[in-house]
PDB file with SEQRES, HELIX, SHEET and CRYST1 records, atoms N, CA, C and O in Angstrom:
SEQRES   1 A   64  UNK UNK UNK UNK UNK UNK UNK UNK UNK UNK UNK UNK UNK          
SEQRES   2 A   64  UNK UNK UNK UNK UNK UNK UNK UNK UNK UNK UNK UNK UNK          
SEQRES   3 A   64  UNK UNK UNK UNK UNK UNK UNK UNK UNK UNK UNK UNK UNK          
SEQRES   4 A   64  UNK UNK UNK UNK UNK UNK UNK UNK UNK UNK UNK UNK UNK          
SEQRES   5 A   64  UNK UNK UNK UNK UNK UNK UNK UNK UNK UNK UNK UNK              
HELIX    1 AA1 UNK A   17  UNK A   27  1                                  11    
HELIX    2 AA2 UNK A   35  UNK A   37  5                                   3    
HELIX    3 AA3 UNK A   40  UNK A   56  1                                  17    
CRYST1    1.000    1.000    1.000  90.00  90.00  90.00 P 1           1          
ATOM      1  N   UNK A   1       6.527 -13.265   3.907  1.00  0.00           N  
ATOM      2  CA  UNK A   1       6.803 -13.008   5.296  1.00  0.00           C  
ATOM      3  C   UNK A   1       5.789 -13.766   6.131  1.00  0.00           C  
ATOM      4  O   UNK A   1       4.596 -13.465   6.097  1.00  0.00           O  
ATOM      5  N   UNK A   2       6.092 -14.393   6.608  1.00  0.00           N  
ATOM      6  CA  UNK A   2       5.249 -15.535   7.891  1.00  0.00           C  
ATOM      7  C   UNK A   2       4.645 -14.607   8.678  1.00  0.00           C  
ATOM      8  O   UNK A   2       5.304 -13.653   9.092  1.00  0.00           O  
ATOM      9  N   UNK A   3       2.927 -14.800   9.085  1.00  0.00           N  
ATOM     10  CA  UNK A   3       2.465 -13.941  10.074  1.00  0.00           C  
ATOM     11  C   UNK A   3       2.660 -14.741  11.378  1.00  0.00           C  
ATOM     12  O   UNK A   3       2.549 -15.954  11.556  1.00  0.00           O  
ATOM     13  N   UNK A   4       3.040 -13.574  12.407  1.00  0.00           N  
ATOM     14  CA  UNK A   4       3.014 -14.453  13.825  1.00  0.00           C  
ATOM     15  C   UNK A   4       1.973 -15.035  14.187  1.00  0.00           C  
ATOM     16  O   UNK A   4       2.379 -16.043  14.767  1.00  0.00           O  
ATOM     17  N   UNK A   5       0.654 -15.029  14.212  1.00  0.00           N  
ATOM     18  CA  UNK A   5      -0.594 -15.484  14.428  1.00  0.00           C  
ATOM     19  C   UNK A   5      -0.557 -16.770  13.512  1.00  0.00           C  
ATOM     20  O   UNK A   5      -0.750 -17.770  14.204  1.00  0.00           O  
ATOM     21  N   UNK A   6      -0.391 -17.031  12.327  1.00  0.00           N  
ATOM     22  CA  UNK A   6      -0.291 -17.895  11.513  1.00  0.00           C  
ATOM     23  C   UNK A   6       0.947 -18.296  10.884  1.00  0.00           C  
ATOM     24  O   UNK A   6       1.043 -18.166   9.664  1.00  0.00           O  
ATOM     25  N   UNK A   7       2.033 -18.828  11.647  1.00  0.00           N  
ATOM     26  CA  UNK A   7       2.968 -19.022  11.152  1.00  0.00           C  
ATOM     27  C   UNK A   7       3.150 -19.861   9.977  1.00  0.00           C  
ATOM     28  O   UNK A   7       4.327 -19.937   9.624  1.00  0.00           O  
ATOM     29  N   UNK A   8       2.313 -20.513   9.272  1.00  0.00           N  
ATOM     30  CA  UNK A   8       2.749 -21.448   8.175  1.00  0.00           C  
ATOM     31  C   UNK A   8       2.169 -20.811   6.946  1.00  0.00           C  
ATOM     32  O   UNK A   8       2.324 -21.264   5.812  1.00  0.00           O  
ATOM     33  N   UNK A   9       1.336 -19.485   7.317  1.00  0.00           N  
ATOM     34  CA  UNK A   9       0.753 -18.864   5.734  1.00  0.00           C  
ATOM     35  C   UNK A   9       1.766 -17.759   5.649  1.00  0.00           C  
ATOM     36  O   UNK A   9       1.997 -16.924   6.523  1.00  0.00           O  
ATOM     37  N   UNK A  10       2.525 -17.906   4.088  1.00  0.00           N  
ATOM     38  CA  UNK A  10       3.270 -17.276   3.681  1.00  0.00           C  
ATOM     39  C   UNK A  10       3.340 -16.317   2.887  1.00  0.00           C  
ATOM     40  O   UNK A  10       4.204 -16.679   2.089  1.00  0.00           O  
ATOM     41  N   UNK A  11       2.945 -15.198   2.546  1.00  0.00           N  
ATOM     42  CA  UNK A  11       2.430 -13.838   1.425  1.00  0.00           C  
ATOM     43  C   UNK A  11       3.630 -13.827   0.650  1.00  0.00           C  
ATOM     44  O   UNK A  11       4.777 -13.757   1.090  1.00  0.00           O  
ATOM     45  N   UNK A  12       3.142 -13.927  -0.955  1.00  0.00           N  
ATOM     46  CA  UNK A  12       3.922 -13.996  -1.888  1.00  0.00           C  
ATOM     47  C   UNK A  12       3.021 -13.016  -2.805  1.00  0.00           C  
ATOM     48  O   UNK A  12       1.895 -13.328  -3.193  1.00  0.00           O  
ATOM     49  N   UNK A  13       3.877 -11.374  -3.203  1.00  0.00           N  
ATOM     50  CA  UNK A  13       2.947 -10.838  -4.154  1.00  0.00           C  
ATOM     51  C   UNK A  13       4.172 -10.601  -5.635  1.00  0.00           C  
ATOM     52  O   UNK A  13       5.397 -10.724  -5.668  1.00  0.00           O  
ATOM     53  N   UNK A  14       3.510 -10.352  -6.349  1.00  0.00           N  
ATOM     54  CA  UNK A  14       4.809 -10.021  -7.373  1.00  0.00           C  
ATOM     55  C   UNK A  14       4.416  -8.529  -8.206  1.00  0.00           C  
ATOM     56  O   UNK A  14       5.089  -8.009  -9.096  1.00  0.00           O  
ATOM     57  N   UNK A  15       3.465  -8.159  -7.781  1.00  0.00           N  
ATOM     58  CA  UNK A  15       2.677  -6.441  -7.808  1.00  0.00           C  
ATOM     59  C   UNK A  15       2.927  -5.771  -6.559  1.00  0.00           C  
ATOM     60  O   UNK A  15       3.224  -6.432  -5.564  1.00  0.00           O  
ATOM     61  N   UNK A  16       2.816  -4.280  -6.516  1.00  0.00           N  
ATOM     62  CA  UNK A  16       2.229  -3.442  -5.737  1.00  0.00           C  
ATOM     63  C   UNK A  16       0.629  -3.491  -5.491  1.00  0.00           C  
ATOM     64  O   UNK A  16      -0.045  -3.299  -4.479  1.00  0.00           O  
ATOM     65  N   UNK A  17       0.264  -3.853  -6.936  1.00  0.00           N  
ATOM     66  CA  UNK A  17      -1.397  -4.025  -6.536  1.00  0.00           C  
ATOM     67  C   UNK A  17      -1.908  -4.942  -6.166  1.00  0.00           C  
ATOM     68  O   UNK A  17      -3.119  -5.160  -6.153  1.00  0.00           O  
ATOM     69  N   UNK A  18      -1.124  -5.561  -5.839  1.00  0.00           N  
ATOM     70  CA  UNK A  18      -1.568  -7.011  -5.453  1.00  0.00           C  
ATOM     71  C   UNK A  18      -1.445  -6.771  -3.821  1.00  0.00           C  
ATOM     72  O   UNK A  18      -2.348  -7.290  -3.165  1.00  0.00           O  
ATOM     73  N   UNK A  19      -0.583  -6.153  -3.200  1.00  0.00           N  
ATOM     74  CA  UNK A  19       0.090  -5.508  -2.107  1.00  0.00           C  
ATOM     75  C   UNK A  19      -1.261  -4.791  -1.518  1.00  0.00           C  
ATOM     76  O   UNK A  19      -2.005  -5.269  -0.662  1.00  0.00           O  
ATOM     77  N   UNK A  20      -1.378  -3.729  -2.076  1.00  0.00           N  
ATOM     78  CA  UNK A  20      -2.291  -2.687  -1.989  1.00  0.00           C  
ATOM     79  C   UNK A  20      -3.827  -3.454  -1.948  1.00  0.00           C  
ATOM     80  O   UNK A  20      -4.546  -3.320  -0.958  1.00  0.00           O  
ATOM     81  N   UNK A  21      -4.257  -4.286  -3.154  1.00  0.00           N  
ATOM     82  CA  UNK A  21      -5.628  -4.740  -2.744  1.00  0.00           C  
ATOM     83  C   UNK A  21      -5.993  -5.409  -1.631  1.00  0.00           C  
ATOM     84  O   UNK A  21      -7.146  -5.407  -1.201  1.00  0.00           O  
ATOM     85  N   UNK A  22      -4.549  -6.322  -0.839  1.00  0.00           N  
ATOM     86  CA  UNK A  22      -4.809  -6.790  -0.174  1.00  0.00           C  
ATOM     87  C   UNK A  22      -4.622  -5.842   1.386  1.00  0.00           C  
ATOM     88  O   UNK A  22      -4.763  -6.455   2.444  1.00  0.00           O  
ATOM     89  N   UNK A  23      -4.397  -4.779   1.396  1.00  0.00           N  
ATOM     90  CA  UNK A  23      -4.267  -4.154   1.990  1.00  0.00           C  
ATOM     91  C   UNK A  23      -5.514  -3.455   2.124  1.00  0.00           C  
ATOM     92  O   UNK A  23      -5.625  -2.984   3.256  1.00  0.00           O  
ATOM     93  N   UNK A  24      -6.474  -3.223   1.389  1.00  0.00           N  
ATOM     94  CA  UNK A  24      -7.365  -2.578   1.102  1.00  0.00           C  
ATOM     95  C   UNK A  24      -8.662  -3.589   2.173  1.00  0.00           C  
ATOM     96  O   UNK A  24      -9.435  -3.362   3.104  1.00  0.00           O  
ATOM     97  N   UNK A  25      -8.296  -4.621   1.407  1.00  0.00           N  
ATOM     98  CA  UNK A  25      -9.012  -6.307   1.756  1.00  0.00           C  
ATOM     99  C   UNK A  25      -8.909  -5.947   3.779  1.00  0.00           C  
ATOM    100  O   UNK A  25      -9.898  -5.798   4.497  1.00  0.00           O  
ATOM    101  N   UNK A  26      -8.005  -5.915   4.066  1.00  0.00           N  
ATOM    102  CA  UNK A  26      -7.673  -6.005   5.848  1.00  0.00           C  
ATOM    103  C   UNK A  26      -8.737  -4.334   6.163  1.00  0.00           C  
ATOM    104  O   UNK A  26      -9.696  -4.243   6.929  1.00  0.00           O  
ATOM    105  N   UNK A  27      -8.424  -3.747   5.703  1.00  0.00           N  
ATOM    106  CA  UNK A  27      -8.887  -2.523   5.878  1.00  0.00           C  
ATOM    107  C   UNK A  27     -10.321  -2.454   6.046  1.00  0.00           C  
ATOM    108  O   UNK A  27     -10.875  -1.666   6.812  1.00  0.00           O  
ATOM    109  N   UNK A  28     -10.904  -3.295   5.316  1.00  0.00           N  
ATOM    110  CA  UNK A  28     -12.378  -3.493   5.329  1.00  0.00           C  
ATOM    111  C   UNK A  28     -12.554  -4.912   6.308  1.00  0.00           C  
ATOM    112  O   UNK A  28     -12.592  -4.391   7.423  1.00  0.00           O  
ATOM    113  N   UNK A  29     -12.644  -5.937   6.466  1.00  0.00           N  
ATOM    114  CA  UNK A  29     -12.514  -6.864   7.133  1.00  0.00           C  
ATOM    115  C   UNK A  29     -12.242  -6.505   8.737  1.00  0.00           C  
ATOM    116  O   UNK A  29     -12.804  -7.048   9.688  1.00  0.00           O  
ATOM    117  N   UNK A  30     -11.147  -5.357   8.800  1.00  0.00           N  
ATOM    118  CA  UNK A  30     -10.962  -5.085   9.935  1.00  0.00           C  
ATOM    119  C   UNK A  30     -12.091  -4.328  10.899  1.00  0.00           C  
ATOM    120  O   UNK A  30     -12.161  -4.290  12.127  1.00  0.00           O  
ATOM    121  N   UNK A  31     -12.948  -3.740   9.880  1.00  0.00           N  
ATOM    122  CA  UNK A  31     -13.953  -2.644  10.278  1.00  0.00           C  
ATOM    123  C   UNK A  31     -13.360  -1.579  10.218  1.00  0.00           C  
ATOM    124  O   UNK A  31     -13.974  -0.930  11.066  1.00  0.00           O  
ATOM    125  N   UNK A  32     -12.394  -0.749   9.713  1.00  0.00           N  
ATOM    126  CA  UNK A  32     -11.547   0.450   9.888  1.00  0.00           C  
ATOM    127  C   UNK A  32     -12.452   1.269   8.515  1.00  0.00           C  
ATOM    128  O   UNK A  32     -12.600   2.489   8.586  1.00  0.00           O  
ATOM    129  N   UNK A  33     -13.075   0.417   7.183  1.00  0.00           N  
ATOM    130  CA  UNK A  33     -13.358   1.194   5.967  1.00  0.00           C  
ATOM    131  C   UNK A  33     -14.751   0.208   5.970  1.00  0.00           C  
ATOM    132  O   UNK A  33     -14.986  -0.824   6.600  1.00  0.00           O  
ATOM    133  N   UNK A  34     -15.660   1.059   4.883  1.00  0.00           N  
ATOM    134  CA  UNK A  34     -17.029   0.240   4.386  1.00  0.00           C  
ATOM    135  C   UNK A  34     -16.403  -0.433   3.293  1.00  0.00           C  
ATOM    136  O   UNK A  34     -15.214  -0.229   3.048  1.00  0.00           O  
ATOM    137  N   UNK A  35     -17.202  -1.334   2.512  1.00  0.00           N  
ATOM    138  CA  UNK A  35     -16.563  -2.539   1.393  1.00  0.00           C  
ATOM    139  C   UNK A  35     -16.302  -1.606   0.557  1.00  0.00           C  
ATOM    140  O   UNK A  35     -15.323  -1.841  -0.152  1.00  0.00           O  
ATOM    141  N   UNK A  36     -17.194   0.057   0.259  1.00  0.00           N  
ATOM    142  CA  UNK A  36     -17.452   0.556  -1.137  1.00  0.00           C  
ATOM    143  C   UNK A  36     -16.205   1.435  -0.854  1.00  0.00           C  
ATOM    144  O   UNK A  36     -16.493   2.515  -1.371  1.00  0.00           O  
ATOM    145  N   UNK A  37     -15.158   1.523  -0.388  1.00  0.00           N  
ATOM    146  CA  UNK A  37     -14.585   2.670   0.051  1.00  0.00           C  
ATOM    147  C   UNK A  37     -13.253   2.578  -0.670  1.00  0.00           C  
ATOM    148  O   UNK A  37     -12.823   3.599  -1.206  1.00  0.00           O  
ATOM    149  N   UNK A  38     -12.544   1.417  -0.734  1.00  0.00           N  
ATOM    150  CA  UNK A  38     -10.935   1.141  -0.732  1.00  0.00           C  
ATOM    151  C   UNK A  38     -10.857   1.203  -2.205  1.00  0.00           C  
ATOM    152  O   UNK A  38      -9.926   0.454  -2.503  1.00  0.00           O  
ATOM    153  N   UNK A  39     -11.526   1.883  -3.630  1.00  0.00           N  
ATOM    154  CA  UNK A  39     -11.052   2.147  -4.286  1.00  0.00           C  
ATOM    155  C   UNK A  39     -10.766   3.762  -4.390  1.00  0.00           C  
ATOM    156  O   UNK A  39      -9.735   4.225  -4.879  1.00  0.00           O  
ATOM    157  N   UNK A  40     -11.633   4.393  -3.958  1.00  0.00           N  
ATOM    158  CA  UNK A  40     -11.215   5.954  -3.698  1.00  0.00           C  
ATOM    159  C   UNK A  40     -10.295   5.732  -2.738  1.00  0.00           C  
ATOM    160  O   UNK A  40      -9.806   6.821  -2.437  1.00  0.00           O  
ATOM    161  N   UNK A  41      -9.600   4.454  -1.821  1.00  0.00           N  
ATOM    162  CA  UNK A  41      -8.773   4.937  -0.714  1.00  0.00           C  
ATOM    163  C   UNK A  41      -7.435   4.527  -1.578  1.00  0.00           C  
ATOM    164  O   UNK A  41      -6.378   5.063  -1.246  1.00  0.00           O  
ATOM    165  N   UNK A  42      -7.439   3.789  -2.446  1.00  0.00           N  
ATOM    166  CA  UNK A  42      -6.505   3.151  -3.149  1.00  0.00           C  
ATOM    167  C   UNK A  42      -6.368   4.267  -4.423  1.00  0.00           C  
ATOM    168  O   UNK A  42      -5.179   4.435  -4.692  1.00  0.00           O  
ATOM    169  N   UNK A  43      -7.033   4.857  -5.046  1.00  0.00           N  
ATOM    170  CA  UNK A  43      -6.422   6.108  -5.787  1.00  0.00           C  
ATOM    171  C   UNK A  43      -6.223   7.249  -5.551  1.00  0.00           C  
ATOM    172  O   UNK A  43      -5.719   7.994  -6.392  1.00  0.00           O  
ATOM    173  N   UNK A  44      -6.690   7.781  -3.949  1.00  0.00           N  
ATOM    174  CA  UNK A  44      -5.626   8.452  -3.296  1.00  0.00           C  
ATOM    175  C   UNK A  44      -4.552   8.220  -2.635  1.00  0.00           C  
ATOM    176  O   UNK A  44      -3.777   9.171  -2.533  1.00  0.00           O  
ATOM    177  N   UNK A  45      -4.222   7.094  -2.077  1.00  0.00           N  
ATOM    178  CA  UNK A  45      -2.778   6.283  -1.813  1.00  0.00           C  
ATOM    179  C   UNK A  45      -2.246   6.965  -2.832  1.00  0.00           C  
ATOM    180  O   UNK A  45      -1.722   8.072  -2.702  1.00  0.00           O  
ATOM    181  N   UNK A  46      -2.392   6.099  -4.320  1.00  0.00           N  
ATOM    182  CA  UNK A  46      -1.876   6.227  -5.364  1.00  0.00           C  
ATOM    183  C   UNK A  46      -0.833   7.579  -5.382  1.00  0.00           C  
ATOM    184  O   UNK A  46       0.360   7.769  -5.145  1.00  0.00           O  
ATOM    185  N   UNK A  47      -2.071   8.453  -5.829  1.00  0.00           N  
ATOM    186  CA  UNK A  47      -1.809   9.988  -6.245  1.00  0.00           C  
ATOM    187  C   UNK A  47      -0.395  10.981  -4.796  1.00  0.00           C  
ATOM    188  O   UNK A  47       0.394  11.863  -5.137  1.00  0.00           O  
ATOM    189  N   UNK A  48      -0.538  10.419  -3.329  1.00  0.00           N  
ATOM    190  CA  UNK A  48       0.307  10.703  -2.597  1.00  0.00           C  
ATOM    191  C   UNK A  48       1.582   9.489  -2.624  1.00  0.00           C  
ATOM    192  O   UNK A  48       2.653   9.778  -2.091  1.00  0.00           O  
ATOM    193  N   UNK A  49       1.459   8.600  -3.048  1.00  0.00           N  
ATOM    194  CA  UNK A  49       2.715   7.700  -3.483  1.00  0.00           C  
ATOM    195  C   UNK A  49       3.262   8.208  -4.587  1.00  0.00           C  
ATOM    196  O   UNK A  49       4.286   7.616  -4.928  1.00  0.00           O  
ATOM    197  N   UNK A  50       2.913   9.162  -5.311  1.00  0.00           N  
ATOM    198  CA  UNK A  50       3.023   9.600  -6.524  1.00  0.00           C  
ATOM    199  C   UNK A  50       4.206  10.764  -6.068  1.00  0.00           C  
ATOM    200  O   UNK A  50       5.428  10.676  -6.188  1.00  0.00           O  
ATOM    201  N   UNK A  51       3.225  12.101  -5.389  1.00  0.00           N  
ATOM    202  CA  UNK A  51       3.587  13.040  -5.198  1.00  0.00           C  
ATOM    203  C   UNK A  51       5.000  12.652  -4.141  1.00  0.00           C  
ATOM    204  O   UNK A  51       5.986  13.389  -4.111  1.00  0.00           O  
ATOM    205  N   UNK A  52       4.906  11.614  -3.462  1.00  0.00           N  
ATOM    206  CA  UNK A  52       6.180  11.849  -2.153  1.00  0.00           C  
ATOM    207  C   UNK A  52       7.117  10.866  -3.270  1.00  0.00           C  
ATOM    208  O   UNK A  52       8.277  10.751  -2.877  1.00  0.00           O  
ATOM    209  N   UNK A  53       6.894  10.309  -4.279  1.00  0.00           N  
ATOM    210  CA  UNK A  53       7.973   9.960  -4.928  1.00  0.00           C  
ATOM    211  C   UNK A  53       8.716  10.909  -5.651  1.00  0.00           C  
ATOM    212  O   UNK A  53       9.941  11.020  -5.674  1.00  0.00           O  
ATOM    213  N   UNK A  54       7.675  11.748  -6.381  1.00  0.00           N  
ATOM    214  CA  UNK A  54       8.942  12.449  -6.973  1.00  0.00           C  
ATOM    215  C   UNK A  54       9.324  13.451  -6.167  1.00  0.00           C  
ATOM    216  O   UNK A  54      10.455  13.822  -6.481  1.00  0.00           O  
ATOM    217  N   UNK A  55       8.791  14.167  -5.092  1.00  0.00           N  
ATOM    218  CA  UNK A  55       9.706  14.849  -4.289  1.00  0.00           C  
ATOM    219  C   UNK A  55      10.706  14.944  -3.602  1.00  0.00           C  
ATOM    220  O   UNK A  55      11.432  15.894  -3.312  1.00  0.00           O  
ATOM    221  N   UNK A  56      10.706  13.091  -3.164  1.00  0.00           N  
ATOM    222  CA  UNK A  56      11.508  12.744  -1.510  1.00  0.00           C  
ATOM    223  C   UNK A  56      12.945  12.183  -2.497  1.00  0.00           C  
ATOM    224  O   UNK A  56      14.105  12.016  -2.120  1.00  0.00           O  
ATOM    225  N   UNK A  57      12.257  11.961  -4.044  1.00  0.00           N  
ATOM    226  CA  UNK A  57      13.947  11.017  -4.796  1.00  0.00           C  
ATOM    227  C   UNK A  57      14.092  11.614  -6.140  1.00  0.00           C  
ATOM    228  O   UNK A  57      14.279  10.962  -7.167  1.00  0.00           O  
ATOM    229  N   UNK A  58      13.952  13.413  -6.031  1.00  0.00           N  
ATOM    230  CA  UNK A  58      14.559  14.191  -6.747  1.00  0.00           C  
ATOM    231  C   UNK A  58      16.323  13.849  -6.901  1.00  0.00           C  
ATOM    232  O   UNK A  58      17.000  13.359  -5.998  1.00  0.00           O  
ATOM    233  N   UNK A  59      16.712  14.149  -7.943  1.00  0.00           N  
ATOM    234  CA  UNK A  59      18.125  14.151  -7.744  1.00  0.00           C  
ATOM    235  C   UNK A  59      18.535  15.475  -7.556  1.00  0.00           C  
ATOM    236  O   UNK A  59      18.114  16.557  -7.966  1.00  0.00           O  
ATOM    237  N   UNK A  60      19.902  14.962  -6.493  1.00  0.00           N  
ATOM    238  CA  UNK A  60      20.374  16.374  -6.254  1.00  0.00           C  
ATOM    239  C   UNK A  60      21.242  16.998  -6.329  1.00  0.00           C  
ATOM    240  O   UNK A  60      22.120  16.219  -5.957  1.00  0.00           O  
ATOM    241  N   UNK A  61      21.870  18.199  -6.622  1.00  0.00           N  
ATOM    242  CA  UNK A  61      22.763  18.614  -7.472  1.00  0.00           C  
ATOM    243  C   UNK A  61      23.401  19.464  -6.600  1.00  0.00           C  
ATOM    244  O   UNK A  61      22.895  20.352  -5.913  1.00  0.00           O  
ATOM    245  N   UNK A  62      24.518  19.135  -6.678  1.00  0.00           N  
ATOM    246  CA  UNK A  62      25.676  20.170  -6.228  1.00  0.00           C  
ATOM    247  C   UNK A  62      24.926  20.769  -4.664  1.00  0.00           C  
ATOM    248  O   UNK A  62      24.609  21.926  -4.387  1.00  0.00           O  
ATOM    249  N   UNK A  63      24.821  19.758  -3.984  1.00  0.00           N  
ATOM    250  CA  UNK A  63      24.426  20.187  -2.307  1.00  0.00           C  
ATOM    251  C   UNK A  63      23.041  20.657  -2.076  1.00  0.00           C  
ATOM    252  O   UNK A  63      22.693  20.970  -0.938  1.00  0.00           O  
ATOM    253  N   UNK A  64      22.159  20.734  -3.166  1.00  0.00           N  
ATOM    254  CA  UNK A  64      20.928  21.366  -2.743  1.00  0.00           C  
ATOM    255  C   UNK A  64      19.830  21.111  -2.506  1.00  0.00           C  
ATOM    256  O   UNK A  64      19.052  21.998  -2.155  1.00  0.00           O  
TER     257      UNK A  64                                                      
END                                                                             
C-alpha cells in the first residue's frame, strides 16, 4: 500500500510479524512507547488477538 507522504515506498509483508514489528517500530519512533516496551506490547496484542478471535468467529448454531 503506497504511503501518501511517500508515494513511491511500497510495504510488502508476507507475516503478521512482520506487520506487527513494524508496527511496534512506528510506535517507538513515534514517541508514543520507550524502545524496551513493544515486546510486552506485542505479546499482549498477541494474547487479545487471540482471545477476540476465538470469540468474535465462534461458529454458530442454529441462531445463537
Amino acid at each position: 500500500m503506497p504511503l501518501p507522504i511517500l508515494p513511491d515506498i511500497v510495504l510488502q509483508y508476507t507475516s503478521f510479524k512482520q506487520i506487527t514489528d513494524d508496527i511496534s517500530d512506528a510506535r517507538v519512533y513515534g514517541g508514543i512507547q520507550l524502545p524496551h516496551e513493544p515486546g510486552a506490547d506485542a505479546q499482549f496484542g498477541h494474547a487479545i488477538g487471540i482471545a477476540v478471535y476465538k470469540k468474535k468467529f465462534n461458529r454458530v448454531h442454529n441462531g445463537d
